[in-house]
MITI-161241 format. One line per 8 residues: number of its first residue (from 1); their letters; for each residue x, y, z of N, C-alpha, C. Coordinates in steps of 0.02 Angstrom, whole numbers, plus 50000, padded with zeros to 5 digits. Example, Ala and Ser with C-alpha at 12.3 -4.5 7.8 and 13.67 -1.06 7.14 Angstrom:
1) as) 50660,49716,50390,50615,49775,50390,50660,49835,50390 | 50642,49888,50354,50684,49947,50357,50645,50002,50394
This chain:
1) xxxxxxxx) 51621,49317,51295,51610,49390,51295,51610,49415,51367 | 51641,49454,51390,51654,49491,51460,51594,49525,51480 | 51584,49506,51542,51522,49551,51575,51517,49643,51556 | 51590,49658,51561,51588,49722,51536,51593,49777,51493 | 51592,49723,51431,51596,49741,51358,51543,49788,51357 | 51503,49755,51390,51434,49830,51383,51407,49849,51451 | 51400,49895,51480,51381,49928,51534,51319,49950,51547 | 51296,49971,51596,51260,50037,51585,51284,50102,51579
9) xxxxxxxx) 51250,50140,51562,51273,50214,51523,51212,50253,51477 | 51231,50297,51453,51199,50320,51402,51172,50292,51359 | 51097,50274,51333,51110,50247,51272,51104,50310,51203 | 51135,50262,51160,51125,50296,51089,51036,50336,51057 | 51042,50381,51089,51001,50417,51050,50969,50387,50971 | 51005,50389,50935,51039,50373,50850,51015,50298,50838 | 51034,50252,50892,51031,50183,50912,50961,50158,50862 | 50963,50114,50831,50889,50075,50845,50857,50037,50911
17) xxxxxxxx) 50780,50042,50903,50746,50021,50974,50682,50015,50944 | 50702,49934,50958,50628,49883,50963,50604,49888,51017 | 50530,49906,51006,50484,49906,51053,50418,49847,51070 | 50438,49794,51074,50393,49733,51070,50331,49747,51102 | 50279,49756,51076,50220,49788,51116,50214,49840,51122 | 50225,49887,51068,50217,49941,51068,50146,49989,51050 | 50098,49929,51031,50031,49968,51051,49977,49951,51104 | 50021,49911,51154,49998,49900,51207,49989,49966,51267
25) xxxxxxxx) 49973,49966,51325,49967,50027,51381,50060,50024,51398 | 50091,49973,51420,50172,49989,51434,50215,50008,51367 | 50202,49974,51327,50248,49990,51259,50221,50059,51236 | 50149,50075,51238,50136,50141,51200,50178,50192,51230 | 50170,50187,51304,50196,50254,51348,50274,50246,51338 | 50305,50173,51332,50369,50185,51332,50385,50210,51280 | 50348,50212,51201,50369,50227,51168,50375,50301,51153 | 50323,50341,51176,50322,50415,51203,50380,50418,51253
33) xxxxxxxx) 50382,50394,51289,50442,50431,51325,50513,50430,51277 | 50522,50376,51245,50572,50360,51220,50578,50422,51126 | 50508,50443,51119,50523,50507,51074,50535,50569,51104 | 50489,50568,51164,50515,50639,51206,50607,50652,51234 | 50632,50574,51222,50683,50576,51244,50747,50600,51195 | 50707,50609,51147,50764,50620,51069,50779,50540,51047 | 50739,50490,51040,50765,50442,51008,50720,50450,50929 | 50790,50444,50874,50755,50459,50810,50716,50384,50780
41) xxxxxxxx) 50758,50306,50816,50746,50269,50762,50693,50203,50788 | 50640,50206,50822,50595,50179,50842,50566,50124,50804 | 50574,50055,50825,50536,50010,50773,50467,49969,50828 | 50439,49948,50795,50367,49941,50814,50313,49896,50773 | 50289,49839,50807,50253,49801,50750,50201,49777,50786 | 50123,49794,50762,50067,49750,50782,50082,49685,50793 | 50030,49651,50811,50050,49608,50834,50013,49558,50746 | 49970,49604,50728,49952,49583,50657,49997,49571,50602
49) xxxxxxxx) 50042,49606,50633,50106,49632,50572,50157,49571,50588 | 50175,49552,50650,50206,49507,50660,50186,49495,50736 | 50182,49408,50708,50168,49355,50783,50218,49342,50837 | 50225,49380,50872,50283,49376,50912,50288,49297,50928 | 50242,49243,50927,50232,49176,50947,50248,49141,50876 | 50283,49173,50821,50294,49133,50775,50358,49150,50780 | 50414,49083,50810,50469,49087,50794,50510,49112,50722 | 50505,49082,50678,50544,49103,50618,50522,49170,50598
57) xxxxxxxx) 50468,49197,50596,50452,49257,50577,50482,49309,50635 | 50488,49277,50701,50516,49341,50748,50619,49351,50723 | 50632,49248,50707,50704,49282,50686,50723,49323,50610 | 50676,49324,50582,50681,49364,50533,50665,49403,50551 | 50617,49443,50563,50632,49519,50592,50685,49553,50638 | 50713,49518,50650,50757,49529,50699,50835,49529,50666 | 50863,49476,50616,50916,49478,50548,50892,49530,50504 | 50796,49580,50501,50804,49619,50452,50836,49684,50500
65) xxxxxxxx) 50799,49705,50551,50795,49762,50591,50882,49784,50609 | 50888,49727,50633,50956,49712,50693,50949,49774,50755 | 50908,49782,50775,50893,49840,50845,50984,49833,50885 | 50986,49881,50917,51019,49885,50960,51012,49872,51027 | 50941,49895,51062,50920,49890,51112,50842,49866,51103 | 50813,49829,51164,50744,49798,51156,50717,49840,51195 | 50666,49855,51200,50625,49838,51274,50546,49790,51250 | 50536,49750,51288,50501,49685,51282,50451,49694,51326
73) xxxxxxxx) 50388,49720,51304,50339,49746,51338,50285,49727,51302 | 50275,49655,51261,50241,49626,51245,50216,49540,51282 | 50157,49552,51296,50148,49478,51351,50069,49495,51333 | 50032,49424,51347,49966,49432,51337,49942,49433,51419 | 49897,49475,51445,49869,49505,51511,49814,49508,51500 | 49777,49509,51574,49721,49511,51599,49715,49529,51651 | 49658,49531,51705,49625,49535,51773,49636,49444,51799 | 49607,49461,51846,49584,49395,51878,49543,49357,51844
81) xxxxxxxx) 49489,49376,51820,49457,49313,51793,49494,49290,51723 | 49516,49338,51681,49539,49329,51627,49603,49264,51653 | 49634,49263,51681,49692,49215,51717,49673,49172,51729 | 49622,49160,51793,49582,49108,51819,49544,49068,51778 | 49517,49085,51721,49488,49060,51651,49530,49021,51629 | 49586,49073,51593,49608,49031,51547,49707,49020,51557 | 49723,48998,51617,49784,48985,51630,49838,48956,51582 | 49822,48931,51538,49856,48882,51498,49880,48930,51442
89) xxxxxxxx) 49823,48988,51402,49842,49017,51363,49895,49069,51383 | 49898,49103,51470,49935,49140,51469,49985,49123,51493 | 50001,49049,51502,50082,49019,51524,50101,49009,51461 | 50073,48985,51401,50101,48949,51334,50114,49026,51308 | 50071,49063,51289,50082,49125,51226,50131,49173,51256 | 50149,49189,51323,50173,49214,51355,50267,49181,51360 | 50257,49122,51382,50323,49094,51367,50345,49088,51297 | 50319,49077,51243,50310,49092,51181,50356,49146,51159
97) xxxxxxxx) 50302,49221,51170,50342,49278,51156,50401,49304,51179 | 50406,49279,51239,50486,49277,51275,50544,49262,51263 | 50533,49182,51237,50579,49137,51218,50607,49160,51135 | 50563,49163,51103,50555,49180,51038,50620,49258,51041 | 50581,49306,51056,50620,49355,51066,50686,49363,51087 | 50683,49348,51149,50769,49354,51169,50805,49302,51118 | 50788,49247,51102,50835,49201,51064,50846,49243,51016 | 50799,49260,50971,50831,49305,50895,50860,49375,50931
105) xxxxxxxx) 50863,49395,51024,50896,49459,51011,50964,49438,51036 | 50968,49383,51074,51033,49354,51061,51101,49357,51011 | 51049,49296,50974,51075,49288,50892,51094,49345,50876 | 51062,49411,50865,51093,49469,50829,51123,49514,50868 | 51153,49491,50935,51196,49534,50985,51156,49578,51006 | 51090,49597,51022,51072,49646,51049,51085,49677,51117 | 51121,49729,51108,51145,49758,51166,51120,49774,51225 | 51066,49774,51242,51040,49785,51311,50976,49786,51301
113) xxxxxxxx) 50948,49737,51328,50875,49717,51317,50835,49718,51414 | 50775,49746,51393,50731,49755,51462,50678,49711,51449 | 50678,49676,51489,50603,49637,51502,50569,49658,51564 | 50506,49657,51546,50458,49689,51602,50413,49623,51611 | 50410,49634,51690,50377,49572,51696,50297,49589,51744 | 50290,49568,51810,50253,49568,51851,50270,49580,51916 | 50225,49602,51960,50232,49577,52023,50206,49548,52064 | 50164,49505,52004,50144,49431,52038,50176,49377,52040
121) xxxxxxxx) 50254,49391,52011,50296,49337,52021,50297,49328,52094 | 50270,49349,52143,50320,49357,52205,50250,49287,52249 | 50274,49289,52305,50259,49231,52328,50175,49255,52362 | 50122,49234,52356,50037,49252,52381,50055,49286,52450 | 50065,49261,52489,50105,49273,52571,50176,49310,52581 | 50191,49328,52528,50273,49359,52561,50265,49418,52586 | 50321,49412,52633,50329,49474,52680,50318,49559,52662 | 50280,49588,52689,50277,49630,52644,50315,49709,52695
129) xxxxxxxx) 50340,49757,52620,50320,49776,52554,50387,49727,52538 | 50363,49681,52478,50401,49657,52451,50481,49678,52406 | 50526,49631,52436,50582,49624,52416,50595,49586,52356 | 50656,49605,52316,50662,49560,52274,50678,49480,52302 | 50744,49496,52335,50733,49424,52360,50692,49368,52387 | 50616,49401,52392,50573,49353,52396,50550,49306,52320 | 50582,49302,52276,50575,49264,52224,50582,49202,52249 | 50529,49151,52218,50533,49090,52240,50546,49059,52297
137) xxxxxxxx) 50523,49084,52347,50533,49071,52413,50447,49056,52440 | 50394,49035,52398,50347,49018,52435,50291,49018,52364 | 50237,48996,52396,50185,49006,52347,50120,49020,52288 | 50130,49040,52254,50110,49083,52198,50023,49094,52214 | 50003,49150,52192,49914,49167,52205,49902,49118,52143 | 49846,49062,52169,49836,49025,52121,49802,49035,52053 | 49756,49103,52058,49695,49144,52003,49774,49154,51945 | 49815,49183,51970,49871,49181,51915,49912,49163,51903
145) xxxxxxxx) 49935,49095,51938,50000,49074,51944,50031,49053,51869 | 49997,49039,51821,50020,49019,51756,50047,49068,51716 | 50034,49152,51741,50061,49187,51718,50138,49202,51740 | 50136,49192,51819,50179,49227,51842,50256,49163,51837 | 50196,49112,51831,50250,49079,51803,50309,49054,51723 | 50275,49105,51678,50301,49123,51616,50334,49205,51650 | 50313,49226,51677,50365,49281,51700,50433,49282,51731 | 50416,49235,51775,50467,49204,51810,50518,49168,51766
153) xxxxxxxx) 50485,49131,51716,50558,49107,51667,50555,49154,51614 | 50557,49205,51642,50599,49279,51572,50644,49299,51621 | 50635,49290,51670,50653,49339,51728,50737,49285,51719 | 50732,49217,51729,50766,49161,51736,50812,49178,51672 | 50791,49192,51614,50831,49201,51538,50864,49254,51526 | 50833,49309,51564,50883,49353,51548,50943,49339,51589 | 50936,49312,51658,51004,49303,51709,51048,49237,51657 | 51017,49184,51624,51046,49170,51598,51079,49182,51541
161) xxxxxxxx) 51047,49228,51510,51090,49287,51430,51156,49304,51503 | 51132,49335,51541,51204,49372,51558,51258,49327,51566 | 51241,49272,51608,51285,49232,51618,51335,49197,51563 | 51300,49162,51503,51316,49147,51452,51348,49209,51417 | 51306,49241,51390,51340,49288,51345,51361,49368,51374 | 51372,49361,51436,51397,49428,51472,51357,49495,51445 | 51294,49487,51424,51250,49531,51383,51245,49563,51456 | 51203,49642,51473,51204,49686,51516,51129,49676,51514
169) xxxxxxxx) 51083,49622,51503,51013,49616,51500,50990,49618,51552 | 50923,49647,51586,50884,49681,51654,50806,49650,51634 | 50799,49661,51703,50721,49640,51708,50705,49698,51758 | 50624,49721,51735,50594,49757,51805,50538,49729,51798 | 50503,49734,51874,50454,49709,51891,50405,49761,51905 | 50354,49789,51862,50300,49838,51906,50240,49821,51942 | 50250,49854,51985,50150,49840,52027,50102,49852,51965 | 50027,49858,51991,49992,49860,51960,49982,49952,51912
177) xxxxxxxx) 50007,49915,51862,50010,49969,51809,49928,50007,51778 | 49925,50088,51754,49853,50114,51747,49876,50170,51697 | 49844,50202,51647,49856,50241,51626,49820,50236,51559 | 49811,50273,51493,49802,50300,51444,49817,50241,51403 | 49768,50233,51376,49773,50149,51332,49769,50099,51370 | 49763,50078,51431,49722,50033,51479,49669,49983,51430 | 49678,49935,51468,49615,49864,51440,49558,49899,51477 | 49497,49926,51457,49422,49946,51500,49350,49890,51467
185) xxxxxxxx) 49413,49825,51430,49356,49770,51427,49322,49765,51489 | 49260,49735,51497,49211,49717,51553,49248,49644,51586 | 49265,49611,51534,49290,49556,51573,49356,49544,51556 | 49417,49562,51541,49493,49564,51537,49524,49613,51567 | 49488,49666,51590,49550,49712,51617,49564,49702,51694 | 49610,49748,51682,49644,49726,51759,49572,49788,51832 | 49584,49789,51885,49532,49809,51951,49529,49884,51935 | 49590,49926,51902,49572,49999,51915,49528,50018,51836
193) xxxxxxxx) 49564,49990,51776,49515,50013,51734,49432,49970,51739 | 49446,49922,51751,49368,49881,51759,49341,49944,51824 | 49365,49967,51868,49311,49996,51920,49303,50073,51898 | 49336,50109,51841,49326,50149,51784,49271,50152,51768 | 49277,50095,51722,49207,50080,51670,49169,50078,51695 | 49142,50015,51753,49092,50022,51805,49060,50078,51826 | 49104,50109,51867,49083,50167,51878,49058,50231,51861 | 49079,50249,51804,49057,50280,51747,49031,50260,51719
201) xxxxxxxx) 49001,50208,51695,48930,50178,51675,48868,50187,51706 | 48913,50167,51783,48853,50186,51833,48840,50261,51826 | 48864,50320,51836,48858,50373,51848,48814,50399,51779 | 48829,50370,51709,48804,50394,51666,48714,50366,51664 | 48709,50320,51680,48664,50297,51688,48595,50307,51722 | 48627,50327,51801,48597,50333,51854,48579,50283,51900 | 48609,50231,51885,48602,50161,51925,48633,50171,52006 | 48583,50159,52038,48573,50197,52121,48648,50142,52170
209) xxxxxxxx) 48665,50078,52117,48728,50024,52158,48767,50011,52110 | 48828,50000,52135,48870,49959,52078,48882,49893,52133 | 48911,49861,52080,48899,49769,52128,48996,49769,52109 | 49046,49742,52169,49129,49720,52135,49137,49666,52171 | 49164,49626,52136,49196,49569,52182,49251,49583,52249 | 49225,49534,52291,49291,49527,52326,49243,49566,52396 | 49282,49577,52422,49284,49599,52499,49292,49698,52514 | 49332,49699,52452,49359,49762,52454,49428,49765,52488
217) xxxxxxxx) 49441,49736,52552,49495,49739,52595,49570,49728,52566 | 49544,49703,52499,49649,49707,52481,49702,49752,52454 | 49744,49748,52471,49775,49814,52484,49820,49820,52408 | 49802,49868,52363,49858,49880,52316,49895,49956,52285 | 49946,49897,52261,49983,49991,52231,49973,49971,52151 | 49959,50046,52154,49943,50069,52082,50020,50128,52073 | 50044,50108,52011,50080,50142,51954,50067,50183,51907 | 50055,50254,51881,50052,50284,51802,50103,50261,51775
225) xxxxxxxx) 50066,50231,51718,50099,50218,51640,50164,50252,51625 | 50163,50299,51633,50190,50353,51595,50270,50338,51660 | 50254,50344,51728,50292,50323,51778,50347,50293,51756 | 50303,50224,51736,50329,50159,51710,50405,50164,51664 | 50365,50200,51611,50414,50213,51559,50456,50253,51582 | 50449,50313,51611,50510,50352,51651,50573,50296,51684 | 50535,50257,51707,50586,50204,51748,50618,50148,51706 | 50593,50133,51658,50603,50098,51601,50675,50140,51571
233) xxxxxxxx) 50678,50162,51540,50740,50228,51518,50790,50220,51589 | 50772,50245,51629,50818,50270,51685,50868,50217,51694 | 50821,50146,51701,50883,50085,51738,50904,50064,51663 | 50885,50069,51617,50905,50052,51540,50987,50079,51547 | 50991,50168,51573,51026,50173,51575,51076,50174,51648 | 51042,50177,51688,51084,50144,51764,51086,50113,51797 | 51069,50048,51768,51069,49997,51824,51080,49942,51793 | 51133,49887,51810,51174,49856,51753,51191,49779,51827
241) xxxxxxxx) 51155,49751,51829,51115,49693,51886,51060,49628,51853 | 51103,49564,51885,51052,49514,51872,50989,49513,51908 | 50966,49541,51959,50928,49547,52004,50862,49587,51955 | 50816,49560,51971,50740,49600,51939,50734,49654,52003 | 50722,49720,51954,50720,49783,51987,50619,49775,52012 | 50610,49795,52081,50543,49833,52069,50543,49901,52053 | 50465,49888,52015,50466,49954,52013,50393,49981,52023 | 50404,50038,52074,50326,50060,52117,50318,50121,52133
249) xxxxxxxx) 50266,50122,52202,50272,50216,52222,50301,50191,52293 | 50294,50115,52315,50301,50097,52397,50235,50120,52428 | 50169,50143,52416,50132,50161,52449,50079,50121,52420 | 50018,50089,52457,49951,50063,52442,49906,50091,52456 | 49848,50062,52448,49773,50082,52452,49727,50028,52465 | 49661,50011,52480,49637,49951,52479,49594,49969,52414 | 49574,49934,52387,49524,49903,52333,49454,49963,52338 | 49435,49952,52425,49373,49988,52440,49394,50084,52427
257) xxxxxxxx) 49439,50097,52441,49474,50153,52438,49485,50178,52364 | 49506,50148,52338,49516,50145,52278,49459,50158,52219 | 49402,50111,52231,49332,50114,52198,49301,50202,52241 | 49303,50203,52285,49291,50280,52314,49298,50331,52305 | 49380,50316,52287,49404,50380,52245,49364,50399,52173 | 49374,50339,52136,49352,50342,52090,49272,50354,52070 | 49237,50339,52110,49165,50362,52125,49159,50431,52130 | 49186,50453,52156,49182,50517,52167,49211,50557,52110
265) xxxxxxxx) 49266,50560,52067,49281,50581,52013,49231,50581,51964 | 49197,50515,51959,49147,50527,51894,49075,50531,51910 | 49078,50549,51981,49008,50593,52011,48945,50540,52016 | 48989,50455,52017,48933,50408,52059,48931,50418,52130 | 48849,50446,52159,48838,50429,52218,48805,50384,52263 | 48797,50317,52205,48753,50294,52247,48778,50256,52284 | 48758,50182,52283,48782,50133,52335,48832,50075,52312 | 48871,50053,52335,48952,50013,52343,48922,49941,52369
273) xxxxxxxx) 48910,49888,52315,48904,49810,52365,48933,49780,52341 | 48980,49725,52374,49031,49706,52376,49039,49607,52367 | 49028,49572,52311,49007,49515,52313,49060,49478,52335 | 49054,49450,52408,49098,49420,52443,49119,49337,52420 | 49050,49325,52368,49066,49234,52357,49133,49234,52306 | 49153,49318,52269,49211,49307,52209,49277,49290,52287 | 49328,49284,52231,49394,49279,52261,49438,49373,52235 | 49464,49388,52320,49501,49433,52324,49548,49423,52296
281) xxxxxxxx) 49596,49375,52266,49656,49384,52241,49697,49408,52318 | 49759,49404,52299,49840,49407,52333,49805,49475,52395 | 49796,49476,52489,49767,49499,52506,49822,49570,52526 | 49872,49564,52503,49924,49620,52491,49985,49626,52441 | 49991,49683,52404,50048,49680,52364,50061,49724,52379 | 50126,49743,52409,50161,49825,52406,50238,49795,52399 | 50270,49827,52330,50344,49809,52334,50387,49870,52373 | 50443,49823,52402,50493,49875,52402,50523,49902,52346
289) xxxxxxxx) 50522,49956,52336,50559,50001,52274,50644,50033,52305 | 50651,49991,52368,50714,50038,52396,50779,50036,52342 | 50790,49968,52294,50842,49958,52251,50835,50007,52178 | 50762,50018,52161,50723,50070,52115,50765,50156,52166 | 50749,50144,52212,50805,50226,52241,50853,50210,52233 | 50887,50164,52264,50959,50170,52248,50977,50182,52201 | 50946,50169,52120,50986,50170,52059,50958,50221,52034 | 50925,50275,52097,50925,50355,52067,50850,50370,52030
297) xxxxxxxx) 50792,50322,52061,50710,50356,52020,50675,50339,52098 | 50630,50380,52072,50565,50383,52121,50505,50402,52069 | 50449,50385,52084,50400,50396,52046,50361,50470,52068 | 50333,50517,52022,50318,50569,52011,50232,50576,52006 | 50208,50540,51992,50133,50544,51971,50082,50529,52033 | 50071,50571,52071,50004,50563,52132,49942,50516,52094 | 49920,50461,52140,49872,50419,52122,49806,50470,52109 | 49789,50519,52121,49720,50532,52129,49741,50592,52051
305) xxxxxxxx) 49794,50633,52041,49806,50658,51983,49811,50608,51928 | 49844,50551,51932,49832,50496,51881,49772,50466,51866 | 49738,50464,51930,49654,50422,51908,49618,50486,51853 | 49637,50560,51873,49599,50603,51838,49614,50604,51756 | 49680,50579,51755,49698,50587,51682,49697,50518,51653 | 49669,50498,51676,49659,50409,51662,49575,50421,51628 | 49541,50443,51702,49466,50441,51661,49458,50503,51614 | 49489,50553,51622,49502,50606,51554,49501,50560,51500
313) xxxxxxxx) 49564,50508,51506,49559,50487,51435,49513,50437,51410 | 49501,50394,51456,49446,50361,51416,49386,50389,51418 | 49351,50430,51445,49289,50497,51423,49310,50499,51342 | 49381,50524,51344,49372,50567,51262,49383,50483,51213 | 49365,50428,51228,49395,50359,51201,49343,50319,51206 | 49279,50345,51261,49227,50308,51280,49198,50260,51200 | 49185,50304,51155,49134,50275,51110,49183,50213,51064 | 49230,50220,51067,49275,50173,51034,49300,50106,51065
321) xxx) 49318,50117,51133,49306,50072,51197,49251,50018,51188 | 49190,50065,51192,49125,50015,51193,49118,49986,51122 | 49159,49982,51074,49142,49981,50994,49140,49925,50995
């Protein structure tokens, strides 16, 4: 099959589109964007409904559906401790849903499939703001390396779909993703909704400190959800490359900065201590997004307007959250 049997371009409106993870924080938003976009034929399955980690049941859904296009925004995630815990479950269930998937979207020719991965694939120390070509060129933050290393071989499968079957299959990589349907578990979510909850606990409370791991000093970029999915669509349809796209704002913050902002939004004033015996995690991530310009996006959503509509939503979500 010729590399250019299928391109990038337009997609079919009309088209079917599996959304693997679609009631997750990336699949929900992509899937909003993808109705705001005029797509009529949206498919979508709990994960109750079907085990993305049960092979035969994923290739039968996949001989019933026959999608046209994927996007694969199903992976099991966490924070740091959630990783650092339990490494094993998120290299196995993770490579799992990957493998599983693309094979049955293979099998049924699916025309242009997106996998979303991380950007903790990239090396603990690489040069920063990170390039793609720093893939595998050094070594992994150890709190998650079992993830990033099931990321890393999706990242590896789709270059091999193209190769083999000249399929037009893409990978993007986002920074640290935030938005509306966020994990605000106490112990699984990722640093911006965990310092959410915190903090607004604190504030509701009146508790005069909040206590966070780490140092404060590491430097990250934060993404809106909603961003995400904008960019998701865009290279779906313009950008047609074995290379994993980033995808970001190019700008950071530190950790301490970050909890500040957010203090102040939900009207905690008291005191910030900082338990230095945890581990900071990766002591910088900022990708380059310059190949994300070239193929025509930039991100739209100001961090401090996103934190507001972030804790908007879990305020109106609070009591169900804590359920």
């Amino acid at each position: 099959m010729p590399d250019t049997e299928f391109a990038a371009g337009p997609l079919d409106r009309s088209a079917r589109v599996y959304v693997a993870g679609h009631g997750g924080l990336v699949g929900s938003a992509v899937w909003r964007k993808l109705e705001s976009e005029g797509f009529t034929d949206l498919v979508g399955r709990r994960s109750s409904e079907l085990d993305l980690k049960n092979r035969d049941a994923v290739f039968a859904f996949f001989a019933e559906q026959k999608p046209r296009y994927v996007v694969l925004a199903a992976a099991k995630v966490g924070g740091i401790m959630a990783n650092n815990t339990y490494p094993q479950d998120f290299l196995s269930e993770n490579l799992q849903i990957q493998v599983n998937v693309m094979d049955a979207a293979v099998e049924q020719g699916v025309e242009r499939l997106m996998f979303l991965g991380s950007s903790c694939i990239y090396p603990k120390f690489a040069e920063q703001p990170i390039h793609e070509d720093a893939l595998l060129t050094g070594y992994l933050e150890p709190t998650n390396d079992a993830y990033a290393i099931a990321k890393i071989a999706g990242i590896m499968q789709v270059q091999a779909v193209r190769r083999q079957f000249g399929l037009p299959w893409i990978s993007a990589m986002p920074t640290n993703l935030y938005g509306p349907g966020d994990n605000f578990s106490p112990t699984g979510s990722h640093v911006l909704p965990a310092l959410i909850r915190r903090y607004d606990e604190a504030a509701r409370s009146g508790a005069d400190r909040v206590e966070n791991w780490g140092t404060g000093t590491p430097r990250r970029e934060f993404l809106h959800v909603d961003d995400m999915a904008a960019a998701v669509l865009h290279l779906m349809e313009h950008y047609d490359g074995p290379a994993q796209v980033n995808v970001g704002t190019g700008t950071d913050v530190t950790i301490k900065e970050i909890a500040d902002t957010i203090a102040g939004i939900v009207g905690f004033d008291g005191e910030t201590v900082w338990d230095t015996s945890k581990p900071d995690g990766t002591p910088q991530k900022l990708l380059d997004v310059s190949k994300l310009g070239d193929a025509g996006w930039n991100a739209q959503i100001g961090l401090e307007d996103g934190l507001r509509s972030t804790i908007d939503w879990y305020h109106q979500h609070v009591d169900e959250i804590r359920g």
